[in-house]
C-alpha positions in Angstrom: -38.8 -14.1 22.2 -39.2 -15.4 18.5 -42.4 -13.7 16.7 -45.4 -15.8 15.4 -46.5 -15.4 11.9 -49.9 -14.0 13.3 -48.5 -11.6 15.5 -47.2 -10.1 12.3 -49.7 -9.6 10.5 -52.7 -8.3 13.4 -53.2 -4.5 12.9 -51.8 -3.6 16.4 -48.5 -4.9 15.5 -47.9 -3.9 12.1 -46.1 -0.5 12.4 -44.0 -1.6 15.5 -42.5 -5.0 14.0 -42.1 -3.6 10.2 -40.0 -1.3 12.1 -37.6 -3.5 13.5 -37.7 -6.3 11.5 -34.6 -6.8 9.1 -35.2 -8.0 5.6 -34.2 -11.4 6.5 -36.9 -12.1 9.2 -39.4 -10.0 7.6 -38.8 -12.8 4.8 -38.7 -15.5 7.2 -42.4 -14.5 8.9 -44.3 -13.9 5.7 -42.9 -17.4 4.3 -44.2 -18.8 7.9 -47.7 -16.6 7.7 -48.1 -18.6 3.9 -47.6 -21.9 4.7 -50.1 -21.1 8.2 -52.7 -19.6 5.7 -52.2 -22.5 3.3 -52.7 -25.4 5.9 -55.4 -23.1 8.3 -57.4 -22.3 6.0 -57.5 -24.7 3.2 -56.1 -27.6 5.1 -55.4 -30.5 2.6 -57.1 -33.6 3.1 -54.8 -36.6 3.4 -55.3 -39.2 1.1 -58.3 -37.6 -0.9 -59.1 -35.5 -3.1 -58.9 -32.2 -2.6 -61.8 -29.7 -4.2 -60.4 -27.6 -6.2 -62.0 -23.7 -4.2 -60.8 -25.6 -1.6 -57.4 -25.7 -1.6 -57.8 -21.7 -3.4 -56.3 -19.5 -1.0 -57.8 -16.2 -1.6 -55.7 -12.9 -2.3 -55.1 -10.4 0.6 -57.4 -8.1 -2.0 -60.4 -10.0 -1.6 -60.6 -9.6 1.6 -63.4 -7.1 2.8 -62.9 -4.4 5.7 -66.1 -5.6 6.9 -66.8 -8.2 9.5 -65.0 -11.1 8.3 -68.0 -14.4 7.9 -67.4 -17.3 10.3 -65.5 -18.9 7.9 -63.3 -16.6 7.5 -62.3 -16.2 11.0 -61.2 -19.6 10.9 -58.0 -18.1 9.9 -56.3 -15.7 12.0 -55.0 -14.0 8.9 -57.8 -13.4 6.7 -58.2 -10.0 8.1 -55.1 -8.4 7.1 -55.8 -5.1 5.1 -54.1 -5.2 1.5 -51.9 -2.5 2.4 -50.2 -3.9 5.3 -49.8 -6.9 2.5 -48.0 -3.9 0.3 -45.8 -2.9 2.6 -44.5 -6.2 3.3 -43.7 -6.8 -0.3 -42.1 -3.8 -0.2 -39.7 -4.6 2.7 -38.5 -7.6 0.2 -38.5 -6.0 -2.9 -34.2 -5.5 -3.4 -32.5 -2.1 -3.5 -30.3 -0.9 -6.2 -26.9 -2.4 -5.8 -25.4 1.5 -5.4 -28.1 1.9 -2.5 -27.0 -1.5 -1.2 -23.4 -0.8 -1.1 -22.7 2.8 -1.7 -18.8 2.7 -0.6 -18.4 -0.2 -2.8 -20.2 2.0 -5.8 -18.2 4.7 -5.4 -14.4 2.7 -4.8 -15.7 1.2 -8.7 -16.3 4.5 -9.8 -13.3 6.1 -9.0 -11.5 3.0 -10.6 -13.2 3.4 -13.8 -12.2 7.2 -13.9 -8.8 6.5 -13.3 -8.6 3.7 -16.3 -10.0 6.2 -18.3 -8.1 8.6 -17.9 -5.2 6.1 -17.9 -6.7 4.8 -21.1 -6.7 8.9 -22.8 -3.5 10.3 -21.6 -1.0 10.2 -24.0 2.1 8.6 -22.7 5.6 10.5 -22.7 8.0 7.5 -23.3 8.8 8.9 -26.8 10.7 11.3 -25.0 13.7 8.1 -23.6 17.3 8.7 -24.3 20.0 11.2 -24.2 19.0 14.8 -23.7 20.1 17.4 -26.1 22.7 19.3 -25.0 24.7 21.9 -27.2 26.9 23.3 -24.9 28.5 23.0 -21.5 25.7 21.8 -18.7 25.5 20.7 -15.2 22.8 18.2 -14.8 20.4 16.9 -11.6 20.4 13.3 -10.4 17.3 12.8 -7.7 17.4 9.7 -5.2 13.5 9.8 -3.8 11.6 7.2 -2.0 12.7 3.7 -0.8 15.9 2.8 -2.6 14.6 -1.0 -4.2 14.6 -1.0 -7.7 17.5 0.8 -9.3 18.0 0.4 -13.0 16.4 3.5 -13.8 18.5 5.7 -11.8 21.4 3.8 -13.2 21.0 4.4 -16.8 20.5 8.0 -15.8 24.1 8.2 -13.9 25.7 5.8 -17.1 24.3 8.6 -19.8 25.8 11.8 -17.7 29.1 9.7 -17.1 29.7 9.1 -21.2 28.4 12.5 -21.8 31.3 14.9 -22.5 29.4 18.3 -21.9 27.8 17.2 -18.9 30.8 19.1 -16.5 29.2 18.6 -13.1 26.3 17.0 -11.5 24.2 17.8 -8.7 22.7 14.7 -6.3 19.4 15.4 -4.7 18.7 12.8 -1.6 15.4 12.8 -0.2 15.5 8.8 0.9 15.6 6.9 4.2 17.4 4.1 2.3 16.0 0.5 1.3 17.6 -2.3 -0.1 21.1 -3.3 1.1 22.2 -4.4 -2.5 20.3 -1.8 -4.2 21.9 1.0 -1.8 25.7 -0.3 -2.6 25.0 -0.3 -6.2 23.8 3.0 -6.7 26.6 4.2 -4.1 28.8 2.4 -6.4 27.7 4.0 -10.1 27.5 7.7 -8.6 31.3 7.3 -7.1 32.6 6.2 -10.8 30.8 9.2 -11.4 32.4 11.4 -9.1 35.6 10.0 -10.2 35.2 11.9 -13.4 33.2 14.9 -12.6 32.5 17.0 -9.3 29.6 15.5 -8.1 27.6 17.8 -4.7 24.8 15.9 -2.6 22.2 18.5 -1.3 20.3 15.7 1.5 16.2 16.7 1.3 14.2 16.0 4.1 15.8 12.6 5.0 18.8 10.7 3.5 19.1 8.3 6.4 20.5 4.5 6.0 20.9 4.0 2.6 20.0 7.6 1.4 23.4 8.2 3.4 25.0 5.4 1.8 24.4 6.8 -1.9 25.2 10.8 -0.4 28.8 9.9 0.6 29.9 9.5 -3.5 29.3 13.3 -2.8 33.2 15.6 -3.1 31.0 17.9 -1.6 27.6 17.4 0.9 25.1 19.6 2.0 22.3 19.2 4.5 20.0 21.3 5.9 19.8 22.1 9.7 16.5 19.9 10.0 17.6 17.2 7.6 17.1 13.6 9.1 20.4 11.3 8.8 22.3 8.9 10.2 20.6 5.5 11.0 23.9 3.6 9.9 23.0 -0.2 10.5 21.0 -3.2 8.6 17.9 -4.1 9.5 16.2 -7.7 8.9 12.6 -8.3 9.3 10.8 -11.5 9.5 7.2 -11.4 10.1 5.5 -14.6 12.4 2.4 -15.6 10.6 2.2 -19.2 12.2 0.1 -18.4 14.8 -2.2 -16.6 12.9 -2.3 -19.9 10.3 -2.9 -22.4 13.0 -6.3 -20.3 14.0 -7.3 -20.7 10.3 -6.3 -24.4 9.7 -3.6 -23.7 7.2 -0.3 -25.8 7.9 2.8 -26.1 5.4 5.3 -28.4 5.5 8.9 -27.3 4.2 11.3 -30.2 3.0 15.3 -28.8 2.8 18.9 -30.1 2.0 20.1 -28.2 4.4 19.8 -26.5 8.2 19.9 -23.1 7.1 18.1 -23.1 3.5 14.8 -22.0 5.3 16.5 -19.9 7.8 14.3 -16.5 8.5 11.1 -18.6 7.3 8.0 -16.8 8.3 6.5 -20.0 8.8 8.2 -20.8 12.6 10.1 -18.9 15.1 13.9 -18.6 15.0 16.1 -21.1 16.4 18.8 -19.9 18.0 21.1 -21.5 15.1 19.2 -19.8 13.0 19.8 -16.4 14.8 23.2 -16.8 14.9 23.2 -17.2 11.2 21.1 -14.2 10.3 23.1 -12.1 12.8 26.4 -13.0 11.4 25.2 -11.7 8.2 24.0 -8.6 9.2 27.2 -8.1 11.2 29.3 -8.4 7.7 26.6 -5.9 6.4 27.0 -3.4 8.5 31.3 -3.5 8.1 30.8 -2.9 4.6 28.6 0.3 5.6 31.2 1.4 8.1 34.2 1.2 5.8 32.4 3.0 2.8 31.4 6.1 5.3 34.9 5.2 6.7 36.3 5.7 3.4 34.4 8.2 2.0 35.3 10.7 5.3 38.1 10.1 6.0 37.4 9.0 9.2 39.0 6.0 11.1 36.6 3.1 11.2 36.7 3.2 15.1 35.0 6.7 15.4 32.4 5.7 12.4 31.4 2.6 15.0 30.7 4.8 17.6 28.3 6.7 15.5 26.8 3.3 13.5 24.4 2.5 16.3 20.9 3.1 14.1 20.9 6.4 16.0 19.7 9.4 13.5 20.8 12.5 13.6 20.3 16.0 12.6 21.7 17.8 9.2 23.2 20.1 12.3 24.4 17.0 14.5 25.7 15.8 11.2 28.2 18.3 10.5 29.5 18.5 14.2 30.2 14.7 13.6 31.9 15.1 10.3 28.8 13.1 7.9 28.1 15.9 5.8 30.4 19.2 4.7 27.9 22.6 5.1 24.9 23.2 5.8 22.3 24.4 3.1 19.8 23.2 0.8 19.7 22.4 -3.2 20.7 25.9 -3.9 23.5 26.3 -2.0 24.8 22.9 -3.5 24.3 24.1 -7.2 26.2 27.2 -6.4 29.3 25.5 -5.2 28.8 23.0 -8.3 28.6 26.1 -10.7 31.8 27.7 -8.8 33.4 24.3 -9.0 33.0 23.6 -12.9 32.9 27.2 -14.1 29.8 26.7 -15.7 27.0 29.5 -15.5 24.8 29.4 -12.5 22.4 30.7 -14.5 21.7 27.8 -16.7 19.4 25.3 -16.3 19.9 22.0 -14.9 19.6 18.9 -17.1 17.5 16.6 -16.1 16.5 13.1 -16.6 14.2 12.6 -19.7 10.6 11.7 -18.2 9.4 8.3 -19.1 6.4 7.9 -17.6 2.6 9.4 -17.3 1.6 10.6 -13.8 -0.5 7.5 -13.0 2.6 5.5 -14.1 4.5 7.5 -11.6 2.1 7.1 -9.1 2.7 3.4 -9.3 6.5 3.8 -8.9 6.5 6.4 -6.0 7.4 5.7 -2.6 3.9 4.9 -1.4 3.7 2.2 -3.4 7.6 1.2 -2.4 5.8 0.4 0.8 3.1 -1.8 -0.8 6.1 -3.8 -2.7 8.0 -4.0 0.8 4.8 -5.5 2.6 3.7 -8.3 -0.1 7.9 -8.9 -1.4 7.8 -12.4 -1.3 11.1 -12.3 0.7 9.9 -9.5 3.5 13.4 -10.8 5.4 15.7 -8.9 2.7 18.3 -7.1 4.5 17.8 -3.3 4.0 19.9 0.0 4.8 16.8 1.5 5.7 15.7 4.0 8.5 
C-alpha cells in the first residue's frame, strides 16, 4: 500500500517508516509532504493576489510542542517536531562515494598502487642481447604458458644457434600447446637447433598438444611419471553469439565474394558446407601433427593415428607408447645434456637475458594468454591446444 505524505510525518510512524524507507522514497514523501504543506496551509488564491504571510510557509522550527492554535491544525503537518525534520534531511544528505561503493573504492585503489609502482620500478630492458659467455656453456630454453605469440622465444633459440660456445641446450616444457602456426614454428627453430647441438626436453607439468609438438625437436625427452601429454589433435572453436544479439536488438549484416569468406562466423550457425570446409582443414592439420611425431619417433604414421585421438596421457603411459625417452625431471635432463656435451654439470645454465619488469611479465603470462584467447578477434583460430 503506497504511504501518504502525512503518514510520514505523524509521531507514531516516524521510527517505523525512517526505517524502511530507501533514500529514494524517503525523497519522494518529503517532496509530496512540501507541496501538501504549501497548498494546505497557504493555499494560493487563483487569480488574486496573494498576501505576502500568506503564502509564508513557516519552518518546522517555529513550530511549538504545545497545543498547536486552530489554525494551525488546519494542516496535518504543522506538528511535526524539528527533529523528526532532521532526521529526514539526514536520510538525503549523500554519503561519501567510498561509503557508497566501497568495492569500487578499493578495485581504484589497488589500480593506482600498481601504476605506481609500475610508474617507480626501474625497468631491466637494458639488460637485451647476447649473454656473456667466456667459455664452454650449456644454456636453458623455457616453453611456459599458451604457445601464441612466439618471436620472443625465437630470437632466444636464433642467438644459442649462432653462438659457438653455447655446446648444448636444455628445453623446459611446461605448455598444453596453443596456436597451430605458432606451435609448428617454434617446433621448427628448436629442430634447426637440434641439428647443430644436442638439444634434451625435460616436459614440466603439462606439455600436451602443442607443448608436445615443440618437445619432439628433443634427441633426447624426459617426463615425469605425473606429467600430462598427449592430446594430439586440432581443435577449432567458434562461439554462437547470435542468439544472445537478437535479445539485445543488435543485427549485422555481412556482404561476401564468396561462400566460404565468412565461414566459422560467430554471427550464424554452421552450414553444413560450411562444416565440411572447416573439417577438411582441421583434417590436413592434424596430418601434419601426425607426420612430425611420426618423424620425430620413428614411428610408422599408422600407430601415431591410433594414439592421435585428443586422448592425454601420462609421462608414464607416454614412455610405454614410445612419446617420450625416460622418465625424470629437469635434472635428470641436464645430466644427460652435461654427459652428452662434456661440459661440467656443475656450471650454470645460461639463460635468456630478462627483458621485462614483473608487472610487464604479469601481462605476458599464461593468465593473460587466456584473456588474449577470449577477446582474439578471430576466437575460431585453429590451435594445437589441450
Amino acid at each position: 500500500m503506497p504511504l501518504s505524505a502525512c503518514s510520514f510525518f505523524y509521531p507514531r510512524n516516524q521510527s517505523k517508516i525512517l526505517k524502511k524507507r530507501t533514500r529514494t522514497q524517503t525523497l519522494a514523501s518529503v517532496r509530496y509532504a512540501n507541496a501538501l504543506i504549501l497548498w494546505q496551509c497557504a493555499p494560493p488564491t487563483i487569480g488574486k493576489d496573494v498576501p505576502a504571510k500568506q503564502s509564508m510557509v513557516k519552518p518546522p522550527s517555529e513550530y511549538s510542542m504545545s497545543e498547536p492554535s486552530e489554525e494551525k491544525k488546519a494542516c496535518p503537518l504543522s506538528s511535526v517536531p524539528p527533529e523528526v525534520w532532521q532526521a529526514v534531511l539526514e536520510t538525503l544528505r549523500p554519503k561519501p562515494f567510498p561509503k557508497r561503493h566501497p568495492i569500487l573504492t578499493l578495485i581504484l585503489i589497488g589500480i593506482l598502487i600498481f601504476v605506481v609502482i609500475a610508474i617507480v620500478t626501474p625497468s631491466q630492458k637494458s639488460n637485451e642481447g647476447e649473454p656473456e659467455i667466456s667459455d664452454d656453456s650449456l644454456a636453458l630454453i623455457r616453453i611456459k604458458g599458451v604457445i601464441l605469440d612466439t618471436q620472443e622465444q625465437l630470437k632466444w633459440i636464433r642467438t644459442l644457434e649462432q653462438n659457438a660456445k653455447i655446446k648444448g641446450v636444455l628445453l623446459r616444457v611446461d605448455s598444453p600447446g596453443g596456436g597451430a602456426s605458432a606451435s609448428q614454428e617454434l617446433y621448427a627453430a628448436l629442430k634447426r637447433l637440434a641439428e647443430k647441438k644436442p638439444l634434451a626436453v625435460s616436459m614440466g607439468s603439462v606439455a600436451a598438444s602443442g607443448g608436445l609438438m615443440v618437445s619432439m625437436a628433443g634427441k633426447k625427452i624426459f617426463a615425469n611419471a605425473s606429467t600430462i601429454t598427449g592430446s594430439i589433435g586440432v581443435r577449432m572453436d567458434i562461439p554462437q553469439v547470435k542468439e544472445l544479439l537478437d535479445k539485445v536488438g543488435v543485427h549485422q549484416e555481412t556482404l561476401v565474394t564468396g561462400p566460404y569468406k565468412d565461414a566459422g562466423s560467430s554471427l550464424r550457425p554452421l552450414s553444413d558446407e560450411d562444416r565440411r570446409y572447416l573439417l577438411g582443414i582441421l583434417t590436413d592439420l592434424h596430418t601434419q601433427f601426425v607426420e612430425i611425431i611420426a618423424g620425430a619417433r620413428g614411428m610408422p604414421e599408422e600407430q601415431v593415428k591410433n594414439l592421435a585421438t585428443g586422448r592425454v596421457y601420462t609421462g608414464r603411459e607416454a614412455k610405454g607408447l614410445g612419446l617420450v625417452d625416460e622418465l625424470g625431471g629437469q635434472e635428470d635432463a641436464h645430466d644427460w645434456l652435461a654427459k652428452e656435451t662434456g661440459v661440467s654439470r656443475e656450471k650454470k645454465l645460461i639463460t635468456k637475458p630478462k627483458r621485462f619488469t614483473w608487472y610487464e611479465e604479469l601481462l605476458t603470462s599464461e593468465l593473460f594468454g587466456h584473456l588474449f584467447e577470449a577477446i582474439s578477434p578471430s576466437p575460431h583460430i585453429a590451435r594445437y591446444q589441450w
